[in-house]
Steps between C-alpha positions, in 0.01 A plus 500: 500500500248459200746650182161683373422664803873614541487608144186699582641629793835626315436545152098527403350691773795609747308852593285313650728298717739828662773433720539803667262550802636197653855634454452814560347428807768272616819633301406895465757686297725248567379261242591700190411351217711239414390165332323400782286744527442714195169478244412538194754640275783587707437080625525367152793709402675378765378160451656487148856665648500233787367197224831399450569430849210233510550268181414139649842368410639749695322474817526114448854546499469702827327253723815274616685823638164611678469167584906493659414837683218343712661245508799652680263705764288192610887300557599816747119463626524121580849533643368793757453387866118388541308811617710735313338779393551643151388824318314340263416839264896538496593131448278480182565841359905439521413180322302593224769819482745239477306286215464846301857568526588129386238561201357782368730760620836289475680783679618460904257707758646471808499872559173513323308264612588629911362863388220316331392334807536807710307716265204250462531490889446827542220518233332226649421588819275728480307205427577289739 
């Protein structure tokens, strides 16, 4: 977490600090290249497209609906019978889906976001 290291790590000296054999070992073509993921140039010019997204006001403004999201999973989790079990992977994703959808996106997902799961199901477990 030291802000000089990151800035080494993503700004100074990032070819020394490469992302992909980790991900292509565990994501293989799957990954792409998306923000996540990419280096060097293609990274940074999809840093400054995404910048926008990140402004601290923004994601300030963003934290009360994440925070109403969870909020509303760990209610349905408290009011399940003890020793209920729960698909923890799908829980979580369907919330933060949901928190996306309330924020960033501002757009309903309901079909989306039950192809979503199923697609990062199926990417998944290969890896599982």
């Amino acid at each position: 977490m030291d802000p000089e290291m990151i800035q080494t790590m993503f700004l100074d000296d990032c070819a020394s600090f490469s992302k992909r054999p980790i991900y292509d070992h565990v994501l293989g073509e799957g990954g792409g290249k998306g923000l996540l993921i990419a280096e060097g140039d293609h990274w940074r010019w999809q840093r400054r497209l995404m910048a926008s997204l990140f402004r601290a006001e923004d994601l300030l403004a963003y934290v009360p609906v994440f925070a109403a999201d969870c909020e509303a999973l760990l209610a349905r989790w408290r009011e399940a019978p003890p020793g209920s079990l729960e698909a923890i992977d799908s829980a979580v994703g369907t919330a933060a889906l949901q928190a996306l959808q309330d924020t960033v996106l501002g757009t309903e997902l309901s079909h989306d976001r039950r192809l979503t799961r199923e697609a990062a199901a199926a990417f998944l477990e290969p890896t599982v």
